[in-house]
Every structure is written in C-alpha cells, then in structure tokens.
C-alpha positions as CSV (number, residue, x, y, z in Angstrom):
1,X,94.6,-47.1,-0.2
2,X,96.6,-46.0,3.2
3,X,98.9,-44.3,1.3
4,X,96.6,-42.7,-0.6
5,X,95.0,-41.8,2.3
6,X,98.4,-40.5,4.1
7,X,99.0,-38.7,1.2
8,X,96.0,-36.6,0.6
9,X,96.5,-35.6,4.5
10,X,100.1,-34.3,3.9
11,X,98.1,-31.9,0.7
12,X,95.8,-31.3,3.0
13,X,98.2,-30.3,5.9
14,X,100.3,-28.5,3.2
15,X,97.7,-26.5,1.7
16,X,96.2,-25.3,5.3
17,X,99.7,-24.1,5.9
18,X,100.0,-21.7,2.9
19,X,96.7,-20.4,3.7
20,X,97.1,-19.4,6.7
21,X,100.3,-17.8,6.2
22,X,98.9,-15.9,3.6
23,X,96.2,-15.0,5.4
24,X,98.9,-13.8,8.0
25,X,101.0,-11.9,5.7
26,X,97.5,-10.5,4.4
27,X,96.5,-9.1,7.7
28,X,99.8,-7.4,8.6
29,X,100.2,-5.8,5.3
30,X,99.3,-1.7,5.5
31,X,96.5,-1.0,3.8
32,X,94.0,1.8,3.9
33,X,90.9,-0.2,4.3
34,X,89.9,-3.7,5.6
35,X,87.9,-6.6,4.5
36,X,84.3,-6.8,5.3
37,X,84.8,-9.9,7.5
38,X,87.7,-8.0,9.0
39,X,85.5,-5.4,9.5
40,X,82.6,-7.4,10.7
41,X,84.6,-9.2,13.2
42,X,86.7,-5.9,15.0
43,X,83.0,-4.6,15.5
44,X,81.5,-7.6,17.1
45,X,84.6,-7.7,19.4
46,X,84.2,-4.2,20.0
47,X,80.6,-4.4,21.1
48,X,81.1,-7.2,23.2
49,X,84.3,-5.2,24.9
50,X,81.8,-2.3,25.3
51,X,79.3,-4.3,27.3
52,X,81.5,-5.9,29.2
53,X,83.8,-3.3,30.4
54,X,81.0,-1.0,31.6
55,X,79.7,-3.3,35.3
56,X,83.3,-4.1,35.0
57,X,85.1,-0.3,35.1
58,X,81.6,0.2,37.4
59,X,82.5,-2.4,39.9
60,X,86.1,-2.1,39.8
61,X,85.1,1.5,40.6
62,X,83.2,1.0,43.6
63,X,85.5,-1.4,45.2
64,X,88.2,1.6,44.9
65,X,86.2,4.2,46.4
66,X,85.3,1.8,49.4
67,X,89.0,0.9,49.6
68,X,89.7,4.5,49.2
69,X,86.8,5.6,52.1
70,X,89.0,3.1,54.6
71,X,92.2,4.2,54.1
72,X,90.5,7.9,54.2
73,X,89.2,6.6,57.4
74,X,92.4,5.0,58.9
75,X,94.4,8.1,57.6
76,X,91.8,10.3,59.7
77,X,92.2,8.4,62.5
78,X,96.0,8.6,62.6
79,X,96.1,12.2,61.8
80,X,93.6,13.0,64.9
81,X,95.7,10.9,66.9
82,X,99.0,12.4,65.9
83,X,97.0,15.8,66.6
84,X,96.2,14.7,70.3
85,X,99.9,13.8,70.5
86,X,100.9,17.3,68.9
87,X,98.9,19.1,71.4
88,X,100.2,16.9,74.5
89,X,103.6,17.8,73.2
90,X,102.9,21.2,73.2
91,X,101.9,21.2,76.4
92,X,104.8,19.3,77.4
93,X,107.1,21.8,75.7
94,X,105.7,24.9,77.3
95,X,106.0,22.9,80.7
96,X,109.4,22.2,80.5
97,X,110.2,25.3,79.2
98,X,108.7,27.4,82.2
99,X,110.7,24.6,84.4
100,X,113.7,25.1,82.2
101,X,113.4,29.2,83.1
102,X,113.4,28.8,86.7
103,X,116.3,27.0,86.5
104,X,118.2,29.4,85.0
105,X,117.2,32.0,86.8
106,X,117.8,29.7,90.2
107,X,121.3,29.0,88.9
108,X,121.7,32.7,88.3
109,X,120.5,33.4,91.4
110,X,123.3,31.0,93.0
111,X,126.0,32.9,92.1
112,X,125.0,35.8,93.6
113,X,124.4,34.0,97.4
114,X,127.4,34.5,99.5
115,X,125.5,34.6,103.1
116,X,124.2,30.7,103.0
117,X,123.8,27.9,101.5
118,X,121.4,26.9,99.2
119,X,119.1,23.9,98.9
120,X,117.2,23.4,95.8
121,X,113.9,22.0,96.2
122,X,110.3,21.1,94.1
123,X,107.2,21.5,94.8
124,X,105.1,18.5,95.4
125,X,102.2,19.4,97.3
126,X,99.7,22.2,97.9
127,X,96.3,22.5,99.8
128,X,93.3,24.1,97.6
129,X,91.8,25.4,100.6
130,X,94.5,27.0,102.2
131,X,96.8,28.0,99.0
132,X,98.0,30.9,100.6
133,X,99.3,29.5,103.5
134,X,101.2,26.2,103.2
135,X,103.2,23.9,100.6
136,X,105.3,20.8,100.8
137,X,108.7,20.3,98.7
138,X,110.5,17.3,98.2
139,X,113.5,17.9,100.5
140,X,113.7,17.2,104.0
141,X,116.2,16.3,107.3
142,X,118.4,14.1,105.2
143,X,119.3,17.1,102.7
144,X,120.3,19.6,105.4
145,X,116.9,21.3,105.9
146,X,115.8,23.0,109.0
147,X,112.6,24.5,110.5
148,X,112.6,28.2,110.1
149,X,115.3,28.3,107.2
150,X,113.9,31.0,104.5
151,X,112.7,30.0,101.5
152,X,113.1,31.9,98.0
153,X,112.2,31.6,94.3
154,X,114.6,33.2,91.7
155,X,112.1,36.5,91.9
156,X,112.4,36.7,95.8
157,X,111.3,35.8,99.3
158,X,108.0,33.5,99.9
159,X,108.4,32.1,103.5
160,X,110.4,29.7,105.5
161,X,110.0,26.4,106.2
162,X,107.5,25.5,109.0
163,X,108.2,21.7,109.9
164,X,110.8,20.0,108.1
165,X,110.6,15.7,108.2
166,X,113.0,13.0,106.5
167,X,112.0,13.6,102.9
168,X,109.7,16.0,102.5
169,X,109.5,19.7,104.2
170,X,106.2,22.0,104.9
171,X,106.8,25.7,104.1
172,X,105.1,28.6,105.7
173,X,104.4,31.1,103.2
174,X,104.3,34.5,103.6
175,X,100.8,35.2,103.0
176,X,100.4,33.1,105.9
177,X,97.7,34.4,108.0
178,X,99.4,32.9,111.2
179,X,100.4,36.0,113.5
180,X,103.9,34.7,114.5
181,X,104.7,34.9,110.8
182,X,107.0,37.9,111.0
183,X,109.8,39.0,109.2
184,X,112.2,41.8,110.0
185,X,112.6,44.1,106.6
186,X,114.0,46.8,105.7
187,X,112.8,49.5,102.5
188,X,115.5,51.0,100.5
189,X,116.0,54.2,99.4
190,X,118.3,53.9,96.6
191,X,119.3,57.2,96.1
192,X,120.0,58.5,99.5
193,X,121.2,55.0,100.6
194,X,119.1,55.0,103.5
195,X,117.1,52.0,105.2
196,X,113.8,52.2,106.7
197,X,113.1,49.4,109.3
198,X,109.4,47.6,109.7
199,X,108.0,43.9,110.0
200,X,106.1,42.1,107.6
201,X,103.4,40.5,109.4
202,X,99.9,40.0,107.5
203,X,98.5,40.2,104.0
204,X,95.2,41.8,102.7
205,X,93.8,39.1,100.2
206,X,91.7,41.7,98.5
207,X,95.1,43.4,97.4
208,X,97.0,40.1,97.4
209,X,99.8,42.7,99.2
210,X,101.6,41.8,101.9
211,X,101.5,44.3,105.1
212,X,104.7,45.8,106.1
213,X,104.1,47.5,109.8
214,X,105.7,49.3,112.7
215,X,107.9,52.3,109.9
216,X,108.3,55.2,112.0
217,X,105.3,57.9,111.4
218,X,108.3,60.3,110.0
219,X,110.2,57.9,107.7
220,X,109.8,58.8,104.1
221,X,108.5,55.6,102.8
222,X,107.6,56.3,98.7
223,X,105.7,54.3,95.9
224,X,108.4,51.9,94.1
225,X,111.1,51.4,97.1
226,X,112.5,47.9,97.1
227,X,112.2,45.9,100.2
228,X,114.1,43.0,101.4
229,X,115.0,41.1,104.6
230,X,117.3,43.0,107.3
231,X,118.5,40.0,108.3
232,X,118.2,40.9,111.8
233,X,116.3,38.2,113.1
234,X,118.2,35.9,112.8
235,X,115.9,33.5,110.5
236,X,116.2,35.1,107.2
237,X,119.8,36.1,105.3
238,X,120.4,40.0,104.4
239,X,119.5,40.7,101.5
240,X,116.2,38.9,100.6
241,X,114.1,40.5,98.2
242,X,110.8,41.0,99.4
243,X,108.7,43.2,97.1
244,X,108.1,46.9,96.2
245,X,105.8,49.4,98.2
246,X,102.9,50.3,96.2
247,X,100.7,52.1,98.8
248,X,101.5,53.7,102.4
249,X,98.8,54.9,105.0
250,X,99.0,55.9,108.8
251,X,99.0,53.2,111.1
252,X,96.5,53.2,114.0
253,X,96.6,56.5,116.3
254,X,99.3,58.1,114.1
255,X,102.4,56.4,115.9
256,X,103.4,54.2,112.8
257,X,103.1,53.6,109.0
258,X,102.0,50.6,107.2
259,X,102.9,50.2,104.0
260,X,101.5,47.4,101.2
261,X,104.1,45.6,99.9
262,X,103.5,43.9,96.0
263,X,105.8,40.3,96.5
264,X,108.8,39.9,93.9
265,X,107.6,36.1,93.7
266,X,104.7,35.0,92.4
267,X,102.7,33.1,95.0
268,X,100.5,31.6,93.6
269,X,102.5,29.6,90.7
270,X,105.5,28.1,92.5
271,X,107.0,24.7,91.1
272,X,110.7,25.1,92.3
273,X,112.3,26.8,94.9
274,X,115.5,27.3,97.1
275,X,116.3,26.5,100.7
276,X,118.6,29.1,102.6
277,X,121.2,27.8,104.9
278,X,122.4,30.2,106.8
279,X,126.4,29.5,107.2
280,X,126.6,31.0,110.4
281,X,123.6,32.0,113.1
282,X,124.0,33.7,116.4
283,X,123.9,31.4,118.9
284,X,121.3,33.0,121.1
285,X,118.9,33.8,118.3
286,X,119.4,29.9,117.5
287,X,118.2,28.9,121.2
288,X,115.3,31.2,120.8
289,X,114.2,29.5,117.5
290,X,114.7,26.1,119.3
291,X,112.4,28.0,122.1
292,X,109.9,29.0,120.1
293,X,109.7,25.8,118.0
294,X,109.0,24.1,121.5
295,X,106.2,26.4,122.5
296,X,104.6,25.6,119.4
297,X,105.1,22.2,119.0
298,X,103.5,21.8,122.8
C-alpha cells in the first residue's frame, strides 16, 4: 500500500507538471482572441486596478502639490531674499563707484599740484543743522595737518581746516557764515590774460552762491569768468579753483562790485577730500596765522 500510495503521488506530481506547462505554452502562444476565463479574469483585474488607482493617483496627487506649494514657498523666499541682496549690492555698486570717481579724479588732480603737498582725507562727520558750515575728516596732527591749511575736492576749493586734533580735523567750509572766513581771489579773464582782485567772504543761501566782494567799481567782471585763489594771503595755494561768476551788481554806494560766485565743488555731497600743504609760507604771514589762531582760541 505505501508504494502504491508514493506512486500515485509521483502521477499525480507528473501530470500537474504537464498541465501547467501547457497551460504556459498556451498562454504565450499569439493568438487573435483569448479564452473566456482569460478574458474574465484580465477584466476583474482590470476593475479592481481601476478602483484602486483612482484615491491612489488622487492622494499621491495631493501630497505633490503640497510638496510642490513648499518648495514653491521656500523657492519664494530665497528668491526675495536674493532680491534684497541684489538691491543692497546695487547700492553698494553705485557707492563705490561714485568713491571710485573721486579717486580718480583726486589722483588726477595730484599730478597737476606743484605748490604743496597734498593730504588725502574722508569724510567722517557732518552736523545736520549747520551743514553749510562745518565737517570733520579723518586726518589729524599725526598726518601733517594744520589749522588754516585749504581744503579741496577734485572739482575745487571748499574751505580750510578750522581746528585740527590728533586724528581727526574740523574744516571750515566756505559757505561758512563766520565773518573772518575770507579768502583772497582773483577772476580771470582768459582772453586778455588779465586778473581782477576781490575777497570771498559770505554766501546767499537762497542762491547757494558764494559772495565775491571789494572788485573795483571799473573792473570788467563778465558772466562765466573762472575764479580761483590769488594766493596772496598766505593760507591758500595759487591757483585754487573757486567757481564761475554768474551774476555781478554794484556794491554799496557805488565804490565796489560784488559778484555771485557758483562753487566748482559740490558742497553739499563731499565724501573725500584733499589737504594742501603749503611747501613753503612766508614767515610773517605764518606769525599772523599763529596770531589770529590765538585771538580766537581766547
């Protein structure tokens, strides 16, 4: 009986076999229609793959878009920051090419100073409520700086320096209201190559011109002449420009002429400038400066 048994297993086992490779070799045999139970079973598998691939396409959908709405939102975020940063840099850019402009120029102007020295300074301080009188730079004693030395931009003359300490330096401008703020100038006639002495002392801060007083009633002063420092007093170098005359009118009683002088430099937007050192001074002019320094300091 076991073998029996064993045997009928193997048939069994055998016969399975040879089914199922038929039913293999059946299946991937071309043909141009299928079975019914072929049939019958690709359409329940493909109604069960229809109801399940709807909430799952739906679900894997909205876990994309939410995934896509953060990265949206981080990319957002790093694009308006990078924008803040752009417009900084901008900023930055147009800064240092203004400073980058005035340097040039400055260097420019160097090679043209044979009378002094100068100094190159920045400016580091200004008072709102006196901006046309005052500013600090960042040079002082220990760089070679001196009260009453003129002070210049590449465009011109825009004061001198008032008090000078270790480190830092306060300069006078010449829109200064003070009345000791005075500067011996002369206005060029270019094509007769004649000089017309005055002082500039004052500015009219309706005009924002400076005042250029005492010309001689019968000088021919005319709209457009350049003016610049004498270099008679003993402060300022020869040679300084100063401005151009844009308007001249009889002073008081008839004696004089004032004329209104339009500065080279802009005044009002000065970030570097340049220190003169005179090379040589006259040495009474020099004890007068001491003098006067004195007096004003008592």
């Amino acid at each position: 009986m076991p073998q029996f048994f064993l045997n009928k297993r193997l048939i069994i086992l055998l016969v399975s076999i040879i089914i199922l490779v038929s039913l293999i070799g059946f299946s991937l045999r071309e043909r141009d229609s299928v079975t019914w139970p072929e049939q019958f079973l690709k359409d329940m598998t493909g109604w069960a793959q229809n109801i399940v691939a709807g909430p799952t396409q739906y679900i894997a959908g909205f876990f994309e878009n939410v995934q896509d709405l953060q990265n949206t939102y981080e990319e957002n975020k790093e694009l308006k920051s990078r924008l803040d940063k752009l417009a900084f840099l901008e900023a930055e850019v147009q800064l240092l090419e203004k400073d980058n402009a005035e340097l040039r120029e400055i260097l420019e102007k160097e090679d043209s100073l044979t009378d002094y020295e100068p100094i190159q300074a920045t400016v580091i301080g200004r008072n709102p409520l006196r901006w046309e009188e005052k500013l600090t730079i960042n040079k002082g004693t220990r760089d070679g700086i001196e009260a009453n030395m003129a002070v210049i931009t590449a465009n011109g003359l825009i004061g001198k320096v008032k008090s000078a300490q270790t480190f830092t330096s306060t300069i006078q401008l010449v829109s200064s209201k003070d009345p000791t703020n005075r500067i011996s100038a002369v206005v060029q006639d270019g094509e007769k190559k004649e000089e017309t002495f005055g002082l500039i002392e004052g500015y009219d801060e309706k005009t924002k011109r400076l005042l250029m007083t005492k010309i001689p009633y019968d000088a021919k002063v005319e709209k457009g002449q350049m003016v610049v420092t004498s270099g008679y007093g003993g402060v300022f170098p020869k040679g300084l420009p100063i401005g151009k005359v844009v308007e001249v009118t009889p002073a008081e009683y008839g004696l004089t002429q004032t004329a209104y002088i339009e500065p080279n430099a802009d005044l009002y937007d000065i970030q570097h400038v340049m220190v003169t050192k005179l090379n040589s001074i006259n040495p009474e002019i020099q004890e007068e400066l001491e003098e006067l320094n004195e007096e004003e300091e008592s």
